[in-house]
C-alpha positions in Angstrom: -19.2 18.9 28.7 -18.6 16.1 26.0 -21.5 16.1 23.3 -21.8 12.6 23.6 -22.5 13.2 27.4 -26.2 14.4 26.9 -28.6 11.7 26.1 -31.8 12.1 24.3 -34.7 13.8 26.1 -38.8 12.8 27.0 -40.8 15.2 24.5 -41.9 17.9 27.5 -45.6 17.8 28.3 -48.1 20.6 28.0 -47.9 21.1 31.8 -43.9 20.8 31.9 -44.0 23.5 28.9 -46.8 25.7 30.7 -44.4 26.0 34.0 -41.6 26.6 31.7 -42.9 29.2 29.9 -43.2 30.9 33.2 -40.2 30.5 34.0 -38.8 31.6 31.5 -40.7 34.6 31.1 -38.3 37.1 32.4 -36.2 36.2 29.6 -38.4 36.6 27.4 -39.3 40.4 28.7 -35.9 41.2 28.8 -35.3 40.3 24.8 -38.9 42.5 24.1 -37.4 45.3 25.8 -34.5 45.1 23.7 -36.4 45.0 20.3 -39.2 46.9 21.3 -37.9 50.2 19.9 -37.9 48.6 15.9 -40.7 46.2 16.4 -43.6 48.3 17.9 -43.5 50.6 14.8 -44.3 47.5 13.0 -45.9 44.8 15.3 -48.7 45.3 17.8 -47.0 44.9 21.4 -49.4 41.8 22.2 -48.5 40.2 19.3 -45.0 41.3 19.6 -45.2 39.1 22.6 -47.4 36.4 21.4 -44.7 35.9 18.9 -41.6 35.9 21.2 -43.5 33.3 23.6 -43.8 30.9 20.5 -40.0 31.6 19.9 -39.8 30.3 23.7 -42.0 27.7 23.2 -40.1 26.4 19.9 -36.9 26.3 21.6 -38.5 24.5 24.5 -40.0 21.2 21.8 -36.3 20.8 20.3 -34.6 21.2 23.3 -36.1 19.3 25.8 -35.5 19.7 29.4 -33.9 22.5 30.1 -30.7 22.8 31.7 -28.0 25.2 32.3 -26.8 25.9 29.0 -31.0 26.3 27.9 -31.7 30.4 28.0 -28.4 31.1 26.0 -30.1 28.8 23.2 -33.4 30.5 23.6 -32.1 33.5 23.0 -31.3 32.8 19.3 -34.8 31.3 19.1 -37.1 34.2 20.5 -34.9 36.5 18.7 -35.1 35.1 16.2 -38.8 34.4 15.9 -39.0 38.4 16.6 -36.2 39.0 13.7 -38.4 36.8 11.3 -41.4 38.7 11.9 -40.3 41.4 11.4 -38.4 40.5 8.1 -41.9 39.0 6.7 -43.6 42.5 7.7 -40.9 44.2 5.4 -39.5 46.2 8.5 -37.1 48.3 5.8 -39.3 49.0 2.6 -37.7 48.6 -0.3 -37.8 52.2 -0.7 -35.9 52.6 2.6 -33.0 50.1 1.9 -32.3 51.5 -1.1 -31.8 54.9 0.7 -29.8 53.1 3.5 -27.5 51.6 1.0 -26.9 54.8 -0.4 -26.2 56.3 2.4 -23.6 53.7 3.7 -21.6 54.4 0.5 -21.4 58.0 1.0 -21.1 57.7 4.4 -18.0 54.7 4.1 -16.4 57.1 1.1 -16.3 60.3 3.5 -14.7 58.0 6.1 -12.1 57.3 3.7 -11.2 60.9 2.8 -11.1 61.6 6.9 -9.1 58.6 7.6 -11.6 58.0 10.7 -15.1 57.0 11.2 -17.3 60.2 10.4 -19.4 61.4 13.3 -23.2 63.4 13.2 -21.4 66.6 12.1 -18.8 65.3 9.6 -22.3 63.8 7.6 -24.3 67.2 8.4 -22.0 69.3 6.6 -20.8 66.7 3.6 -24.5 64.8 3.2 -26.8 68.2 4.6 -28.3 65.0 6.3 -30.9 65.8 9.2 -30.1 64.3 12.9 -33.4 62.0 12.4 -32.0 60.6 8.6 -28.9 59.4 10.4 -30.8 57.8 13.5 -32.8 55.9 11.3 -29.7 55.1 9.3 -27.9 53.6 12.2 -30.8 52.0 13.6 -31.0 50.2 10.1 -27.8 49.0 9.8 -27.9 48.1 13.5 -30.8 45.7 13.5 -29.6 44.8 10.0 -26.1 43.6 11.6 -28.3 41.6 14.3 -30.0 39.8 11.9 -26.9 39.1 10.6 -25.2 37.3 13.5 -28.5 35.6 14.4 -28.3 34.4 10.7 -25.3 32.8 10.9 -25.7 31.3 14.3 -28.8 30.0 13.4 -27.0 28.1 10.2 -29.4 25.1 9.7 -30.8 24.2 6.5 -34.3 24.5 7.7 -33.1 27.8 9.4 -33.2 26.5 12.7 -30.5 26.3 15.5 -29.2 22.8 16.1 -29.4 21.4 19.2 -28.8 18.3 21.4 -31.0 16.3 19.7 -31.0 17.0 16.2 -27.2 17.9 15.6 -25.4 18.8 18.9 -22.1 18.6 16.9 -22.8 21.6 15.2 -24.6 23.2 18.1 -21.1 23.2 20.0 -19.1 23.9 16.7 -21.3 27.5 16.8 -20.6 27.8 20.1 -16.6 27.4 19.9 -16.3 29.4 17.0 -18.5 32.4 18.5 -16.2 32.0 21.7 -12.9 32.5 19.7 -14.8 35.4 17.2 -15.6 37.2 21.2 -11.7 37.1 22.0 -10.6 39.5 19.0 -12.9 42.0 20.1 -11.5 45.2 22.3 -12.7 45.2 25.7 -15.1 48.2 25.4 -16.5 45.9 22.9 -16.3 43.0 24.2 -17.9 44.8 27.3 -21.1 45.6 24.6 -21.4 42.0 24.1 -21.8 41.5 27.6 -24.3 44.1 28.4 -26.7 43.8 25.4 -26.5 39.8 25.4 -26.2 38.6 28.7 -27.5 41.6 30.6 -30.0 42.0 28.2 -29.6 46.0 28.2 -31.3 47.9 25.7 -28.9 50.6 23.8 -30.3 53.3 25.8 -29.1 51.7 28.7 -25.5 50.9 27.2 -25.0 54.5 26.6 -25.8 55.2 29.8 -23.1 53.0 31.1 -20.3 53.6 28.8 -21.5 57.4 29.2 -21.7 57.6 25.2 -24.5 58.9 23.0 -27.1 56.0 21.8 -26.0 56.6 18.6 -22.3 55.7 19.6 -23.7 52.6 20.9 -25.4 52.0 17.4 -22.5 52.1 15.0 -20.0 50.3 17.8 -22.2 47.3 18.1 -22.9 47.5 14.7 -18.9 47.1 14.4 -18.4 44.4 16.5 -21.6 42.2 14.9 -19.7 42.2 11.8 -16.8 41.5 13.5 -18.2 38.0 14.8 -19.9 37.6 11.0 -16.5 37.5 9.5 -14.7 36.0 12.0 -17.3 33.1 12.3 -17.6 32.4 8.5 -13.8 32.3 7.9 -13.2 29.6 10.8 -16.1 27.6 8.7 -14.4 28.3 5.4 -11.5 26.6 6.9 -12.7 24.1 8.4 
């Protein structure tokens, strides 16, 4: 639908927002279940979800009424209200970055020499890395890659997502570009996409499916976040 075709929206009242908030609670479950596992070491549950209802509610005042096309937005927002959070509690010490950096170099040099990606036992014997280093590794650069596609979707200069009202143009620009990032992806990846953001499945859960290890899940959507990051930023650069 044409930008142009949405007109400017009533600000919602506290009862309107109240009954939207509940009905968009399941959405907002289904995004706490997938952060849960990095959050709760950092952020009380209650306030984990205190914080993810205010990302709801923030999508809900520049929005407007929602329609259709309302929980992929709010997505972005309680995410990223959990994401921010999480970055203002320091959720990777400096301590830990700096070890996480270091690892990625080894790790992307030993890739180099096998001519492959290096699995759990290619690091064990070059790194003498323990099974729990490398899961905190991948869940690093995992939620690190998150953040980074959230960052670039959510390319405002006050750091929010545009929107209808305040610059629909650049709202469906976002959109587009993300669309034609998703088509250069491999299907098992593109099938990753699907689960974890529209189905809303945990990692676990994906490895279930795709009958992989969690960790396998890790460094593949790992992959195809950056994948989207570059892909995204070079259709801007050329525009």
């Amino acid at each position: 639908m044409p930008v142009n075709d949405y007109a400017q929206t009533d600000t919602l009242t506290a009862e309107q927002e109240a009954g939207y908030i509940q009905q968009y609670l399941p959405l907002v479950n289904k995004i706490l279940r997938q952060l849960s596992y990095h959050a709760n070491a950092v952020i009380d549950s209650n306030d984990l979800q205190q914080i993810a209802l205010v990302g709801l509610l923030t999508a809900l005042r520049r929005y407007g009424i929602p329609d259709a096309e309302f929980p992929g937005y709010a997505k972005y927002r309680i995410r990223g209200a959990i994401l921010d959070e999480l970055r203002q509690a320091d959720w990777r010490p400096r301590t830990v970055r700096q070890k996480t950096h270091q690892l990625s170099h080894q790790i992307q040099q030993i890739g180099q020499k096998l001519g492959r990606e290096p699995d759990f036992s290619d690091l064990q014997q070059a790194l003498a890395i323990d099974a729990q280093t490398y899961h905190d590794y991948l869940q690093s650069e995992y939620l690190a890659s998150v953040e980074s596609l959230d960052a670039v979707m959510d390319e405002e200069g006050d750091g929010q997502f545009g929107t209808h009202r305040d610059n629909p143009e650049r709202f469906y620009t976002r959109q587009q570009q993300l669309s034609q990032a998703i088509a250069i992806l491999d299907p098992r990846e593109q099938l990753i996409l699907t689960l974890y953001y529209h189905h809303e499945m945990n990692l676990k859960e994906i490895a279930l499916v795709l009958e992989v290890s969690e960790a396998r899940v890790c460094q593949l959507n790992k992959r195809l976040n950056d994948k989207l990051v570059a892909h995204i930023k070079q259709s801007e650069s050329v525009c």
